[in-house]
N, C-alpha and C positions, 0 to 999 in steps of 0.2 A: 278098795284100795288098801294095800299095807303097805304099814311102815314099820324101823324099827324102835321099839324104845326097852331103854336097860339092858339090851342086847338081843330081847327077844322079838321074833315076826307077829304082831297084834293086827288085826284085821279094825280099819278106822271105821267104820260103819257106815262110811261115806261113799256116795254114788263117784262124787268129785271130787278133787284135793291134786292143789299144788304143790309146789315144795316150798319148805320153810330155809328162805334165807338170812343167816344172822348179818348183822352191824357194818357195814365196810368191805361188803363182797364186791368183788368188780372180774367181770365176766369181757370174752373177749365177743368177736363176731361170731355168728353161727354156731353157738354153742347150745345143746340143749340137755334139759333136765329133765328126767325121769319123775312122776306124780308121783309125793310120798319122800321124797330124796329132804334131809337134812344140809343142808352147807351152814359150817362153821363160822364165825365173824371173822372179820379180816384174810378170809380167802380169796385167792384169786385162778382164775380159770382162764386159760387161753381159748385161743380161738378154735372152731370144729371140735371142740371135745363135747360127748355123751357121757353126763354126770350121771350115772347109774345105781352110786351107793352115797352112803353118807359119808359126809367129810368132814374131819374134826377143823376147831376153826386156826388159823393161821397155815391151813395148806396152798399150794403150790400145784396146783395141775398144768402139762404139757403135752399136748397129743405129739407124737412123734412117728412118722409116717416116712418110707420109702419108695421114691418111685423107679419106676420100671419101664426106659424107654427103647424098644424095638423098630425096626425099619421093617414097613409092612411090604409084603411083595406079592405083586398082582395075580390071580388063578389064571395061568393059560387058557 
């Protein structure tokens, strides 16, 4: 597992590792985080979002998604 620290990719030596979340984080439903992944104190995380990098702390994440509804028509 890596992660980053001072800005650079350090290999943790660790078979396992979570992520380190600071002070006051509050996460929505179905949201996951990547092994190694930093979150800042006081962030917050909506719902279905893939925390993949480090977040410095008092951010704001929103997954924002499109959907695409078609009328399906049957194969002769």
């Amino acid at each position: 597992i890596k992660m980053k620290v001072k800005g650079k990719l350090m290999a943790t030596g660790r078979r396992k590792l979570g992520a380190i979340i600071g002070d006051g984080v509050k996460t929505g439903v179905n949201v996951s985080i990547m092994p190694g992944v930093k979150i800042g104190s006081s962030s917050i995380i909506g719902p279905n979002v893939v925390v993949y990098r480090d977040l410095p702390k008092g951010t704001f994440v929103l997954l924002k998604q499109k959907l695409d509804f078609k009328e399906v028509t049957p194969a002769s």
